[in-house]
PDB file of N, CA, C and O in Angstrom:
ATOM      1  N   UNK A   1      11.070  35.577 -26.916  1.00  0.00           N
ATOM      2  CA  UNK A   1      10.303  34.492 -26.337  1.00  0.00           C
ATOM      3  C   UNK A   1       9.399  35.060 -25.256  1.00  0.00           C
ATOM      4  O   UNK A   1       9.675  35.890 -24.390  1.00  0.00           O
ATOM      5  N   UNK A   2       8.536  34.582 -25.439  1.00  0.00           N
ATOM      6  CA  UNK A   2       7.375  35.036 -24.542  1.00  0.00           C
ATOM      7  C   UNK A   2       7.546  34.348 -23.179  1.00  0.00           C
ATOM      8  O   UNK A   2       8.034  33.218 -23.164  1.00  0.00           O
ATOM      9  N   UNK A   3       7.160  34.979 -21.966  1.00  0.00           N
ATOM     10  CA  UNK A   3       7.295  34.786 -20.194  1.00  0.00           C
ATOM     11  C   UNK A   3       5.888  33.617 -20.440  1.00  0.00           C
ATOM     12  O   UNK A   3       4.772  33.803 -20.924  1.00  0.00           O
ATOM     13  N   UNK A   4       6.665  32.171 -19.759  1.00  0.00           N
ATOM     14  CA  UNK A   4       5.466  31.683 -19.089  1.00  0.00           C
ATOM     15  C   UNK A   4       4.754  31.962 -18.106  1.00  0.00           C
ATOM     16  O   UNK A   4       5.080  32.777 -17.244  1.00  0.00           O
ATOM     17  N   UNK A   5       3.810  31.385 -18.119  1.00  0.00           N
ATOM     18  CA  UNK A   5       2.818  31.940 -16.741  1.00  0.00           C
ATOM     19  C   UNK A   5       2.649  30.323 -16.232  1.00  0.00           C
ATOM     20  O   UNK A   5       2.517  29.275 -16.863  1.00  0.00           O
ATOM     21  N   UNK A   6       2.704  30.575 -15.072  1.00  0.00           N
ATOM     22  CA  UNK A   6       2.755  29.441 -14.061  1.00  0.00           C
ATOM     23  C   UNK A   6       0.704  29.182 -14.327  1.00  0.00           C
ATOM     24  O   UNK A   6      -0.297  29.853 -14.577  1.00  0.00           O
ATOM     25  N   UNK A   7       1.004  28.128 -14.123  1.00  0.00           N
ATOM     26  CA  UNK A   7      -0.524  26.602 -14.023  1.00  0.00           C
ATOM     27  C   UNK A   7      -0.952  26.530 -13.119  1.00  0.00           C
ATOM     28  O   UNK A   7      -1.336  25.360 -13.138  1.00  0.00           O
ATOM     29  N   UNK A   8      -1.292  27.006 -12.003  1.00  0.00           N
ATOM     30  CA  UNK A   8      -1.711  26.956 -10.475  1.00  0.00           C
ATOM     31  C   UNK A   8      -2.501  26.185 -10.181  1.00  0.00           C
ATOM     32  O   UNK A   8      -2.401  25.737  -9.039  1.00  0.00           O
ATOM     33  N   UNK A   9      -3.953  25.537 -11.302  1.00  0.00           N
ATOM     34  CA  UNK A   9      -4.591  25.421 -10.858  1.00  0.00           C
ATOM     35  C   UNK A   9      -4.430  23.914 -11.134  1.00  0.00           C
ATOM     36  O   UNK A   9      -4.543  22.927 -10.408  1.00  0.00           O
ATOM     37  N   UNK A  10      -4.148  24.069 -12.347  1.00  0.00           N
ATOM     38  CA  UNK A  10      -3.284  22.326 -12.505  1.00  0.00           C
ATOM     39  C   UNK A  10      -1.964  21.840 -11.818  1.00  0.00           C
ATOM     40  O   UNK A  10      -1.926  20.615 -11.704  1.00  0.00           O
ATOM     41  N   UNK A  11      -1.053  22.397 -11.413  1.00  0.00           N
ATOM     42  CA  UNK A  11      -0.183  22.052  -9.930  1.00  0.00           C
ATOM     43  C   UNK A  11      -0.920  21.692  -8.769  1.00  0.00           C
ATOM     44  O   UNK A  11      -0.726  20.668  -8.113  1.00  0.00           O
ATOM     45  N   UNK A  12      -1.749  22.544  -8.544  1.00  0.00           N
ATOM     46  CA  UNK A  12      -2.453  21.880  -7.312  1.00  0.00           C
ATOM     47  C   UNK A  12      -3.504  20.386  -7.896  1.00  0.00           C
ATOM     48  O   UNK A  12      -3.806  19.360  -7.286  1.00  0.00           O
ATOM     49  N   UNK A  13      -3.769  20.743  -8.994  1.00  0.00           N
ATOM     50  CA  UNK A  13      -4.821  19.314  -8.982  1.00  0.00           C
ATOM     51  C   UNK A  13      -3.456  17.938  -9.321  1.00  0.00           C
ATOM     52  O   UNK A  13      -3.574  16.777  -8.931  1.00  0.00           O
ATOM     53  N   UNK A  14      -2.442  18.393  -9.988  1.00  0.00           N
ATOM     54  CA  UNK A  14      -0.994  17.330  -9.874  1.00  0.00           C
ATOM     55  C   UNK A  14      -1.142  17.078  -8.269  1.00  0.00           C
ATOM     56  O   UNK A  14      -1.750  16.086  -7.866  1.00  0.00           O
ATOM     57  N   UNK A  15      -0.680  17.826  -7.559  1.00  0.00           N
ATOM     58  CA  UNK A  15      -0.562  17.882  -6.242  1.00  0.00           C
ATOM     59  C   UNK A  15      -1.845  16.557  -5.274  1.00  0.00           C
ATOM     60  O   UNK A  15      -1.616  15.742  -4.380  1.00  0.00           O
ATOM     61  N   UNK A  16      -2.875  16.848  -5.868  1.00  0.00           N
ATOM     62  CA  UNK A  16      -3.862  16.402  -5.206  1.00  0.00           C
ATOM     63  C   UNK A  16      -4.150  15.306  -5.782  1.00  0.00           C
ATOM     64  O   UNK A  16      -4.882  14.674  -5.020  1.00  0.00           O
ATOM     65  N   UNK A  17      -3.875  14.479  -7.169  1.00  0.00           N
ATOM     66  CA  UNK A  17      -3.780  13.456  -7.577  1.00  0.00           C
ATOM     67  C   UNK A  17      -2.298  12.451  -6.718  1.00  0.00           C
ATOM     68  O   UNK A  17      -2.211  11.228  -6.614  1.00  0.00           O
ATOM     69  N   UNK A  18      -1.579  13.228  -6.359  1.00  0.00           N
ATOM     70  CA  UNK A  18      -0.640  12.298  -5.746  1.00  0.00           C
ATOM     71  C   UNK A  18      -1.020  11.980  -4.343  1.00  0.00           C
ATOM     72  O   UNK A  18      -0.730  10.970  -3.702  1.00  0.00           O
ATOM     73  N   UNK A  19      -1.836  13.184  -3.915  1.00  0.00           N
ATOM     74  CA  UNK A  19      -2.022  12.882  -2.076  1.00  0.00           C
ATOM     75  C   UNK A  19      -3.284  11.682  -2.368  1.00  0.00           C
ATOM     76  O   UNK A  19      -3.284  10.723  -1.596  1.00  0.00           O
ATOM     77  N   UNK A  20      -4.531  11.734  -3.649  1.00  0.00           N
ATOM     78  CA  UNK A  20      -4.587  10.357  -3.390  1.00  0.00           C
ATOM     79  C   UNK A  20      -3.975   9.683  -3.523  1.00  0.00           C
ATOM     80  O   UNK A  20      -3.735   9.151  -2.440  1.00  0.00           O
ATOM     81  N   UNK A  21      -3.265   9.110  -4.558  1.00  0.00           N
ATOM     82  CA  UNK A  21      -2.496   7.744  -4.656  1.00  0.00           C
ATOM     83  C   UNK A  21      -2.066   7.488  -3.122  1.00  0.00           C
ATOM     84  O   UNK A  21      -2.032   6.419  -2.512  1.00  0.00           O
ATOM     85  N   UNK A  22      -1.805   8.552  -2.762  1.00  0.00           N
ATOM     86  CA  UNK A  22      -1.011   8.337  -1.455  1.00  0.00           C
ATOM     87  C   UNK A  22      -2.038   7.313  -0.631  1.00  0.00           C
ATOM     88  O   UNK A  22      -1.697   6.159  -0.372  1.00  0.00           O
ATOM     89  N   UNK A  23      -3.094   7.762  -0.318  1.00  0.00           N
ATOM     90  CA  UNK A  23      -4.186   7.934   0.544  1.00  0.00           C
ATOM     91  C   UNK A  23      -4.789   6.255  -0.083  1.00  0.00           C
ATOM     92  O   UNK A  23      -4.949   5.307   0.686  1.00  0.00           O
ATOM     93  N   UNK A  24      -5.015   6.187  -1.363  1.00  0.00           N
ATOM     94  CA  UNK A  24      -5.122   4.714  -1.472  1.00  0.00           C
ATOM     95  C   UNK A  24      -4.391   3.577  -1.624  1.00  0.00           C
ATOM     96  O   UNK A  24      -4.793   2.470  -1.983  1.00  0.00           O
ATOM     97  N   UNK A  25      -3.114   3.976  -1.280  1.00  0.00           N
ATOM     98  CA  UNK A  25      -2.021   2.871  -0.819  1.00  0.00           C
ATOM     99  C   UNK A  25      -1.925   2.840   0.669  1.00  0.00           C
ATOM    100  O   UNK A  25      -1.435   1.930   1.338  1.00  0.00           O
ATOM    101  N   UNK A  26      -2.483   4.008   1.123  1.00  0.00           N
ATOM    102  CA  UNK A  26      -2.570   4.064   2.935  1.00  0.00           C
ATOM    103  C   UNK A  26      -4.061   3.268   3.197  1.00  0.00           C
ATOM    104  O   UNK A  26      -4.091   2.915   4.376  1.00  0.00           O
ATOM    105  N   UNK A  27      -4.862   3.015   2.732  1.00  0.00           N
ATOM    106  CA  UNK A  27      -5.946   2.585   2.732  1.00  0.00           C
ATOM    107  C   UNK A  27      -5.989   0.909   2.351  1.00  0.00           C
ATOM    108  O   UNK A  27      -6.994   0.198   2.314  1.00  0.00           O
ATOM    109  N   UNK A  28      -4.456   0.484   2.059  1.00  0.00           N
ATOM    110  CA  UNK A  28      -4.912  -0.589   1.464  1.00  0.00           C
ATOM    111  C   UNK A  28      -5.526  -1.004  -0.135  1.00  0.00           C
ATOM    112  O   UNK A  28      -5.603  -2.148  -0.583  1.00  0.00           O
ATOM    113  N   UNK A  29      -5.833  -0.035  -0.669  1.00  0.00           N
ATOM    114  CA  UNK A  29      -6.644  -0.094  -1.815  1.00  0.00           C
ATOM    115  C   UNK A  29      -5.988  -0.711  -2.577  1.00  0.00           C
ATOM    116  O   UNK A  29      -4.759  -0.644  -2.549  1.00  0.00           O
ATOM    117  N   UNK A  30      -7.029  -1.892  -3.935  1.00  0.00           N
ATOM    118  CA  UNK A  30      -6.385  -2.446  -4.685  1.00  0.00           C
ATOM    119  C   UNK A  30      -5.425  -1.610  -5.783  1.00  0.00           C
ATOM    120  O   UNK A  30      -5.634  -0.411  -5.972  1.00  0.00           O
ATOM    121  N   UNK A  31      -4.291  -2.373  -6.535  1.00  0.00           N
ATOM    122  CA  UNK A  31      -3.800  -1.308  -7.450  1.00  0.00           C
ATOM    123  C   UNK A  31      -4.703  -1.268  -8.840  1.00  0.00           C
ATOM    124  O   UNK A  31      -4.486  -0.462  -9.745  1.00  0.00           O
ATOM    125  N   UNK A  32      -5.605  -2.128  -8.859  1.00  0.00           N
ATOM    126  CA  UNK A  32      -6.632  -1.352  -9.950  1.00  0.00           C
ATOM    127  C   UNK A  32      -7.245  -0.644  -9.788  1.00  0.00           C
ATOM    128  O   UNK A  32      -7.717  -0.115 -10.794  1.00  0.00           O
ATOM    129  N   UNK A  33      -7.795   0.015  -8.073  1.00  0.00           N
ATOM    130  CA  UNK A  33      -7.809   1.233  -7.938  1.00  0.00           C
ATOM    131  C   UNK A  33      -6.703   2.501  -8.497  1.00  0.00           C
ATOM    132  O   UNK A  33      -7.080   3.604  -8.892  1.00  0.00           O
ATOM    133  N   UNK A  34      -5.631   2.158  -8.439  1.00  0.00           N
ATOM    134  CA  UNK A  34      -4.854   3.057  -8.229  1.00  0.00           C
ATOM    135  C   UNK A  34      -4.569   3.307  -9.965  1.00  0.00           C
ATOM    136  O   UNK A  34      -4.141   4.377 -10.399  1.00  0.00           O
ATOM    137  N   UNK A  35      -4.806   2.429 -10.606  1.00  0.00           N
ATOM    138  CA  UNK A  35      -4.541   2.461 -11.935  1.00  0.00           C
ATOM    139  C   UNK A  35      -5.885   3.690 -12.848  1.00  0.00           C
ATOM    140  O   UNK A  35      -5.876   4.561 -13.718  1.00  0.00           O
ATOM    141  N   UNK A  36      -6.819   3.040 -11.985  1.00  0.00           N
ATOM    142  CA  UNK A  36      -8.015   4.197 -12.500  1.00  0.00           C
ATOM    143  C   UNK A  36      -7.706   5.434 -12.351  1.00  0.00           C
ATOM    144  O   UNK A  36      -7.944   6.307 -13.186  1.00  0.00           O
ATOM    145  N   UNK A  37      -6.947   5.663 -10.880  1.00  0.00           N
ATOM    146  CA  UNK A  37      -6.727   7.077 -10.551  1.00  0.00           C
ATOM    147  C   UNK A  37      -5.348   7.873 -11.538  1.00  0.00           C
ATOM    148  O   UNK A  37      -5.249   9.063 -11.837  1.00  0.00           O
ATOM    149  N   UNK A  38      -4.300   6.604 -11.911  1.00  0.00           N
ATOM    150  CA  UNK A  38      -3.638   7.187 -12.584  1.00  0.00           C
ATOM    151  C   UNK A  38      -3.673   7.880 -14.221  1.00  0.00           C
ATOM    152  O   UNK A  38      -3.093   8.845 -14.719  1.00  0.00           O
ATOM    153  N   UNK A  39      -4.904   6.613 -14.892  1.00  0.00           N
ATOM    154  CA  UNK A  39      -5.540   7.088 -15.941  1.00  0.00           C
ATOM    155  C   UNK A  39      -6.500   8.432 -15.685  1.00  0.00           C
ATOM    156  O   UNK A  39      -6.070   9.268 -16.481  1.00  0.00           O
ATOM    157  N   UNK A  40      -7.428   8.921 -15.054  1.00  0.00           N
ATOM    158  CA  UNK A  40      -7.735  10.208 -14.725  1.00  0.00           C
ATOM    159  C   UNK A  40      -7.218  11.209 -14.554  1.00  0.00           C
ATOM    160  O   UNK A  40      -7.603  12.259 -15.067  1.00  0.00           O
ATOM    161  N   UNK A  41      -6.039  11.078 -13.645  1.00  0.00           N
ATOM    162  CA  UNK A  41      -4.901  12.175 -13.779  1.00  0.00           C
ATOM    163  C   UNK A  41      -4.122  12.287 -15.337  1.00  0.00           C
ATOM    164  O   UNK A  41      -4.013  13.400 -15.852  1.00  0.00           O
ATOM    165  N   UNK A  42      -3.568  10.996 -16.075  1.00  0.00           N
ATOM    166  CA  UNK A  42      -3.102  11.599 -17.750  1.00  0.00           C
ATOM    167  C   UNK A  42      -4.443  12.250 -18.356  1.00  0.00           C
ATOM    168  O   UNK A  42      -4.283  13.220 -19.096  1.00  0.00           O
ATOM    169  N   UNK A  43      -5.737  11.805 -18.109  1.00  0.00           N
ATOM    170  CA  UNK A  43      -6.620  12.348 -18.871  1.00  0.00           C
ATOM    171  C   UNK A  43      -6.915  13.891 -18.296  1.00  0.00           C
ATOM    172  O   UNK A  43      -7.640  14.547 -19.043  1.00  0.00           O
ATOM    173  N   UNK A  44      -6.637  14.309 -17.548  1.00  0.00           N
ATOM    174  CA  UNK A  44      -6.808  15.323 -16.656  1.00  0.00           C
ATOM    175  C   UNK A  44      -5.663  16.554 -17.230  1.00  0.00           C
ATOM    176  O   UNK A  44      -5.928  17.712 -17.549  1.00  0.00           O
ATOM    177  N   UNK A  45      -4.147  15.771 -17.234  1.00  0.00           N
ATOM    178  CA  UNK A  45      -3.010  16.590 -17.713  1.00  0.00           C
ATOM    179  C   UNK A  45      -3.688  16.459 -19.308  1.00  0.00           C
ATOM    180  O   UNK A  45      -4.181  17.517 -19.700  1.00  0.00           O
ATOM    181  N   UNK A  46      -3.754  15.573 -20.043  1.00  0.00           N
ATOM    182  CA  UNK A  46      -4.083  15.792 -21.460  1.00  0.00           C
ATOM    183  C   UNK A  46      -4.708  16.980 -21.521  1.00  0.00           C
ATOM    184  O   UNK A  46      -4.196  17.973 -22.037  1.00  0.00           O
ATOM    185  N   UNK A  47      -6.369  16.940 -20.764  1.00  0.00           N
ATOM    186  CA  UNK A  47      -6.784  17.926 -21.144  1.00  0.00           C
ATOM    187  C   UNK A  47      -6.598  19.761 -20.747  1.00  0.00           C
ATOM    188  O   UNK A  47      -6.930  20.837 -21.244  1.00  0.00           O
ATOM    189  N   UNK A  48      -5.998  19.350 -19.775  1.00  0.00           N
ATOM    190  CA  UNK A  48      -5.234  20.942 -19.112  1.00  0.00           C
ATOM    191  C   UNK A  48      -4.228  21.506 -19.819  1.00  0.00           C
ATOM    192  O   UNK A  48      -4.075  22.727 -19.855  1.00  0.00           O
ATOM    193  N   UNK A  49      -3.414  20.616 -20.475  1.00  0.00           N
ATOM    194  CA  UNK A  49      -2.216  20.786 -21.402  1.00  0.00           C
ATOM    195  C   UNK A  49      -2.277  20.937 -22.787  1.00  0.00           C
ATOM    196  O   UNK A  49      -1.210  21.086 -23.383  1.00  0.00           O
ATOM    197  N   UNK A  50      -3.805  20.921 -23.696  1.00  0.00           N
ATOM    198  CA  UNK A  50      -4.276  20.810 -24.755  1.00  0.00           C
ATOM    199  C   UNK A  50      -3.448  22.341 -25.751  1.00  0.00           C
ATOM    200  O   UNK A  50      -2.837  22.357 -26.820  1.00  0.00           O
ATOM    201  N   UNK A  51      -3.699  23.102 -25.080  1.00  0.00           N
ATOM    202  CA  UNK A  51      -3.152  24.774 -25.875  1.00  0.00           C
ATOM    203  C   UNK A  51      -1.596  24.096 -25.775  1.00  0.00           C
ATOM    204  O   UNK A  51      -1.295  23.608 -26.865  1.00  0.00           O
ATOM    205  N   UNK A  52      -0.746  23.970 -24.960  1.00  0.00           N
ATOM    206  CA  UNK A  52       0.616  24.321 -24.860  1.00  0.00           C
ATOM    207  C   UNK A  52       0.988  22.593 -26.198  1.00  0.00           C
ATOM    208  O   UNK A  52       1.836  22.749 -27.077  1.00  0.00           O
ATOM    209  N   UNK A  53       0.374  21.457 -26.105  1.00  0.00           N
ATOM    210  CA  UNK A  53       0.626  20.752 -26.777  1.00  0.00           C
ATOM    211  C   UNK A  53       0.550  20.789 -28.124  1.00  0.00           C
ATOM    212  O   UNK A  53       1.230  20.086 -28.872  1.00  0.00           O
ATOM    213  N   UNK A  54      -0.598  21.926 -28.605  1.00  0.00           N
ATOM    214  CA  UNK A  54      -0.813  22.105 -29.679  1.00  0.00           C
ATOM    215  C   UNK A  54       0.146  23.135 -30.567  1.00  0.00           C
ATOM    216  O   UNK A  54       0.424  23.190 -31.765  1.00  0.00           O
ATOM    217  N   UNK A  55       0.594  24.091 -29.161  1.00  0.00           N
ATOM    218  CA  UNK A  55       1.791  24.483 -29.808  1.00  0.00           C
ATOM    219  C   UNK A  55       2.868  23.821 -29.857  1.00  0.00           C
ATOM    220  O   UNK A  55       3.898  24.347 -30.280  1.00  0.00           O
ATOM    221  N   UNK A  56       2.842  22.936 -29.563  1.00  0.00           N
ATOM    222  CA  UNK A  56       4.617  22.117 -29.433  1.00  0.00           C
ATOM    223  C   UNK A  56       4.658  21.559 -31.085  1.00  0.00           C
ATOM    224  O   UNK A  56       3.688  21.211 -31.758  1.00  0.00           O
ATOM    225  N   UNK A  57       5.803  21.589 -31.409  1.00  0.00           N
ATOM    226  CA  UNK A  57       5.693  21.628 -33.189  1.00  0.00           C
ATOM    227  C   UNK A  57       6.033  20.120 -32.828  1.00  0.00           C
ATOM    228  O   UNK A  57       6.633  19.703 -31.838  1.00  0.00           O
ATOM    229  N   UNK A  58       5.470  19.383 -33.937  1.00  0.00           N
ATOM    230  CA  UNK A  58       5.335  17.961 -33.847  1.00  0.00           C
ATOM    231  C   UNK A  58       6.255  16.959 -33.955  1.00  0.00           C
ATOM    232  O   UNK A  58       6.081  15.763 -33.721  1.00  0.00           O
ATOM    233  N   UNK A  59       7.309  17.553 -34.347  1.00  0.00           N
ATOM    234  CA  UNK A  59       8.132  16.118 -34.228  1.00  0.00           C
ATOM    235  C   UNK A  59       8.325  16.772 -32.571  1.00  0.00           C
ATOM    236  O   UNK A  59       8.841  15.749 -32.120  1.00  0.00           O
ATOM    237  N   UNK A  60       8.301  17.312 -31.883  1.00  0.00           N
ATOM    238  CA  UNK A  60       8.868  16.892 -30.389  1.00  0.00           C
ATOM    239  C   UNK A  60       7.548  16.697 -29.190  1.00  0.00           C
ATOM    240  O   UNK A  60       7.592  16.807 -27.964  1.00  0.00           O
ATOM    241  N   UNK A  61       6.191  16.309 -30.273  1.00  0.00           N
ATOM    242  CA  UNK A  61       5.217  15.981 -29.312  1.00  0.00           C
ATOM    243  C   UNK A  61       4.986  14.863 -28.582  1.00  0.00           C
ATOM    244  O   UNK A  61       4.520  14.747 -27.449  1.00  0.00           O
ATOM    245  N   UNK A  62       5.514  13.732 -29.669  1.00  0.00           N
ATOM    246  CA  UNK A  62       5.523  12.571 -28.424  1.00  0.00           C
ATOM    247  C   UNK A  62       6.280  12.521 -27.861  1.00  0.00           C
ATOM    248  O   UNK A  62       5.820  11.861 -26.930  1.00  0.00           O
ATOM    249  N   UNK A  63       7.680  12.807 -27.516  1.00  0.00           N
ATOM    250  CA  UNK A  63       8.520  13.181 -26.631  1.00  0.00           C
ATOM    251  C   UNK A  63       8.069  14.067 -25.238  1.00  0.00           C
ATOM    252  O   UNK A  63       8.269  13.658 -24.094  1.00  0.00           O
ATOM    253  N   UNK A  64       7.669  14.866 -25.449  1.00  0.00           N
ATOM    254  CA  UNK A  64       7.092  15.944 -24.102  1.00  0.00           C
ATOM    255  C   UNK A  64       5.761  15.002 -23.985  1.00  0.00           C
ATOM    256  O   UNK A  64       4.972  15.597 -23.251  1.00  0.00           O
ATOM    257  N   UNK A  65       5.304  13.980 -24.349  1.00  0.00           N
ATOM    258  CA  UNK A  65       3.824  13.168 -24.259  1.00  0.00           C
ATOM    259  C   UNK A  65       4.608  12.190 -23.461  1.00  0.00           C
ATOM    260  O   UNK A  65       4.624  12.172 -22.230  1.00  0.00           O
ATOM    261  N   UNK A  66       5.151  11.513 -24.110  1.00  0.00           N
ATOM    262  CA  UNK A  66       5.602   9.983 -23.251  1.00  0.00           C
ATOM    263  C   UNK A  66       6.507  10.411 -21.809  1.00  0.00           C
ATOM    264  O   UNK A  66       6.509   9.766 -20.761  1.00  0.00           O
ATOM    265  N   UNK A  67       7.212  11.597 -22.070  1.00  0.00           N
ATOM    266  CA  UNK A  67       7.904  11.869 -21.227  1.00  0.00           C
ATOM    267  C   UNK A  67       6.613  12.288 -19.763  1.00  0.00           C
ATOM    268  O   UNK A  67       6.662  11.619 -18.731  1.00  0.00           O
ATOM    269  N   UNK A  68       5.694  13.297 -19.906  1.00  0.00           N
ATOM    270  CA  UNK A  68       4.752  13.846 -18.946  1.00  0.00           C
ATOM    271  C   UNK A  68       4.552  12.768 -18.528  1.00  0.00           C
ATOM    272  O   UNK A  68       4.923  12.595 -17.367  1.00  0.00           O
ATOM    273  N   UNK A  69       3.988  11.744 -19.144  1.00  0.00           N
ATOM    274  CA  UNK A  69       3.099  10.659 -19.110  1.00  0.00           C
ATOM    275  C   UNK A  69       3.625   9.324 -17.938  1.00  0.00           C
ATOM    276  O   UNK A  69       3.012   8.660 -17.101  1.00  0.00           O
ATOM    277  N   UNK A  70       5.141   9.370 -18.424  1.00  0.00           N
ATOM    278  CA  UNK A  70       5.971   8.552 -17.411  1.00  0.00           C
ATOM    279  C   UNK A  70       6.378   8.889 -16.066  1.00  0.00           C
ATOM    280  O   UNK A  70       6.575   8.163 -15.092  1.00  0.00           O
ATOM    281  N   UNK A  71       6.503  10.713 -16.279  1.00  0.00           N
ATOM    282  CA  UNK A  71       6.832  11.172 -14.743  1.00  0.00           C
ATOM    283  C   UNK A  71       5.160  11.166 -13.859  1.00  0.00           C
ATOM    284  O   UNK A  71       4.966  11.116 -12.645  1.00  0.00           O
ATOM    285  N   UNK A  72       4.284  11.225 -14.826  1.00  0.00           N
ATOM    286  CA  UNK A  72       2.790  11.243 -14.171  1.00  0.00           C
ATOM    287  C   UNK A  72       2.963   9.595 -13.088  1.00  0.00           C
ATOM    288  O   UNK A  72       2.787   9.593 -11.870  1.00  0.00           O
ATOM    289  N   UNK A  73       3.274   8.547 -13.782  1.00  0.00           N
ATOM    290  CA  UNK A  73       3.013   7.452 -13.547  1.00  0.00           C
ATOM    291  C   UNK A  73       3.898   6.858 -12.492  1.00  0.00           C
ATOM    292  O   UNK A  73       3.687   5.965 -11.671  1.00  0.00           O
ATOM    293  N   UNK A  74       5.104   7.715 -12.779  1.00  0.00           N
ATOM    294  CA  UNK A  74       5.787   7.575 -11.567  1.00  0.00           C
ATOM    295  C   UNK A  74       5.671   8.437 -10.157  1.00  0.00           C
ATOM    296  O   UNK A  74       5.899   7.837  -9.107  1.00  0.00           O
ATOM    297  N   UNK A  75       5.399   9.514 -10.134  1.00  0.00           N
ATOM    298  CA  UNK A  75       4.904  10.421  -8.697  1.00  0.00           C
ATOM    299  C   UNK A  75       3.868   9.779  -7.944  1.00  0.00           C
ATOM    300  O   UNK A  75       3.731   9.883  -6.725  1.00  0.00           O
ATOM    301  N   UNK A  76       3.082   9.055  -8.784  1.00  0.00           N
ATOM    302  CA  UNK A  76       1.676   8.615  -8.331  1.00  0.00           C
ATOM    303  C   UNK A  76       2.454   6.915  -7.917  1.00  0.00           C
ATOM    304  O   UNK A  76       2.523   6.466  -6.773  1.00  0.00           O
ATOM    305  N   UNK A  77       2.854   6.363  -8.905  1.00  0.00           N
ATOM    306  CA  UNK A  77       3.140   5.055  -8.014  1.00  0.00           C
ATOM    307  C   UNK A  77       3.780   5.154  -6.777  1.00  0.00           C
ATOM    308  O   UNK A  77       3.417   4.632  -5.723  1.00  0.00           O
ATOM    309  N   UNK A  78       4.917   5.976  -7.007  1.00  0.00           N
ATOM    310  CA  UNK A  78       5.566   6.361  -5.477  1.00  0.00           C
ATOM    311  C   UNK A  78       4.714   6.816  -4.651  1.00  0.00           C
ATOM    312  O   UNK A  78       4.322   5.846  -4.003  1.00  0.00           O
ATOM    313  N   UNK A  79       4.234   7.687  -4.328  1.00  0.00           N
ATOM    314  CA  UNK A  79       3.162   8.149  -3.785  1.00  0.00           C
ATOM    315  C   UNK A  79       2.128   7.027  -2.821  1.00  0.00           C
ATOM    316  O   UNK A  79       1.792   6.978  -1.638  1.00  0.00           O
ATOM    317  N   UNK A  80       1.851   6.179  -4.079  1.00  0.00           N
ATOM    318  CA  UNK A  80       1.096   4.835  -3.652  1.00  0.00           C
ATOM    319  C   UNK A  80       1.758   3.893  -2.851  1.00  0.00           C
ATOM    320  O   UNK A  80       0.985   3.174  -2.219  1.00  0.00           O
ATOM    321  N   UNK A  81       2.953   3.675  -2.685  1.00  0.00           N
ATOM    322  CA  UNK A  81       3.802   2.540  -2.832  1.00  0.00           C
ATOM    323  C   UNK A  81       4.352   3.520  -1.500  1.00  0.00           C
ATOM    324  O   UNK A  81       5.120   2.836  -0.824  1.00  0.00           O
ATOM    325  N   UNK A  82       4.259   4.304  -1.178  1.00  0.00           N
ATOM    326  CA  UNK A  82       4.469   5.183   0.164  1.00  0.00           C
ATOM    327  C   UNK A  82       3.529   4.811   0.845  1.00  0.00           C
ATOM    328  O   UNK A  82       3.856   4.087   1.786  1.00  0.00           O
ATOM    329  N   UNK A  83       2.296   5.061   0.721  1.00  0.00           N
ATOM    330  CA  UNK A  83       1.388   4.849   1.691  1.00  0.00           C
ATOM    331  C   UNK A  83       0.862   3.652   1.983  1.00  0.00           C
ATOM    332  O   UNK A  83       0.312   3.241   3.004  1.00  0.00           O
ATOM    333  N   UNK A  84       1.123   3.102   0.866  1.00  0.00           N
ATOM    334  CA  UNK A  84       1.140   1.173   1.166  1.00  0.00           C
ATOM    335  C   UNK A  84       2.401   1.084   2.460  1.00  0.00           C
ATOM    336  O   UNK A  84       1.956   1.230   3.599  1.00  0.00           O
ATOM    337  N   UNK A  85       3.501   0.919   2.365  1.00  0.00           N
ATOM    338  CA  UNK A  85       3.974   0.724   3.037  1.00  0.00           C
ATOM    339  C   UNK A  85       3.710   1.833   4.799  1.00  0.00           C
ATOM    340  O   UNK A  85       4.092   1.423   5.895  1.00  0.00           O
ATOM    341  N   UNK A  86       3.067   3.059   4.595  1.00  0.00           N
ATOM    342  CA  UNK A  86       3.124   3.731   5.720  1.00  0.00           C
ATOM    343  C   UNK A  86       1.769   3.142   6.723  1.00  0.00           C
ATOM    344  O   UNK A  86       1.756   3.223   7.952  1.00  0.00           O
ATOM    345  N   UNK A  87       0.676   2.551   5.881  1.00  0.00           N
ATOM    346  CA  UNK A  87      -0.790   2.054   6.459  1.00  0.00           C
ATOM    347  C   UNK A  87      -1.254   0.911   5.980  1.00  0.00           C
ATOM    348  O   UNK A  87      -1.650  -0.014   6.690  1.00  0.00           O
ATOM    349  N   UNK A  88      -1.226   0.912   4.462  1.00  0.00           N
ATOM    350  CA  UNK A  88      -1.808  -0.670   3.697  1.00  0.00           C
ATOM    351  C   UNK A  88      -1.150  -1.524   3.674  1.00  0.00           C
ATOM    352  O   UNK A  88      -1.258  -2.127   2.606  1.00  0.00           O
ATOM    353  N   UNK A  89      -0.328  -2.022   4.460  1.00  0.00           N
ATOM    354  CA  UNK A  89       0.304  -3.668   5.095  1.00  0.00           C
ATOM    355  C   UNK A  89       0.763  -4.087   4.057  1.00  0.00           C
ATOM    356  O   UNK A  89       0.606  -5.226   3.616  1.00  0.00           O
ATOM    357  N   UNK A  90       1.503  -3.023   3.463  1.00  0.00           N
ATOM    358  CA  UNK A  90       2.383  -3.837   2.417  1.00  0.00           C
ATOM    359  C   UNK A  90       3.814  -5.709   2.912  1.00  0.00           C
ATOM    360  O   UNK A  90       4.447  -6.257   2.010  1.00  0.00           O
TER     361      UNK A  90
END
């Protein structure tokens, strides 16, 4: 089996999709803001993740799909739902 190589550049843009959410639940922002931002970030992992998905043999692709997809949706709501309560008057 071949050594992965760490994603750096997509960890940090994960990283930086959550400090917004953060930042527009600290702001108050509506959550259809926050919904746009969360669709940009799956479209963002989709497309960063395109090689490693294509190798994933297919019966276990929607599995590693729905699965990314749910922890995406959850870091970012938390995230949001943090800073709502830390600034946007939840």
């Amino acid at each position: 089996m071949a050594a992965r190589r760490p994603n750096l550049p997509s960890a940090v843009a994960d990283l930086g999709f959550a400090i917004a959410a953060g930042v527009l639940g600290g702001m108050g922002a509506p959550f259809l803001a926050f919904g746009a931002l969360a669709l940009a970030h799956a479209g963002l992992w989709a497309y960063t993740r395109r090689a490693t998905l294509a190798a994933t043999p297919a019966n276990h692709r929607p599995g590693v799909i729905a699965v990314s997809l749910g922890l995406i949706a959850a870091v970012d709501a938390g995230a949001y739902y943090i800073g709502l309560s830390l600034g946007g008057g939840a």
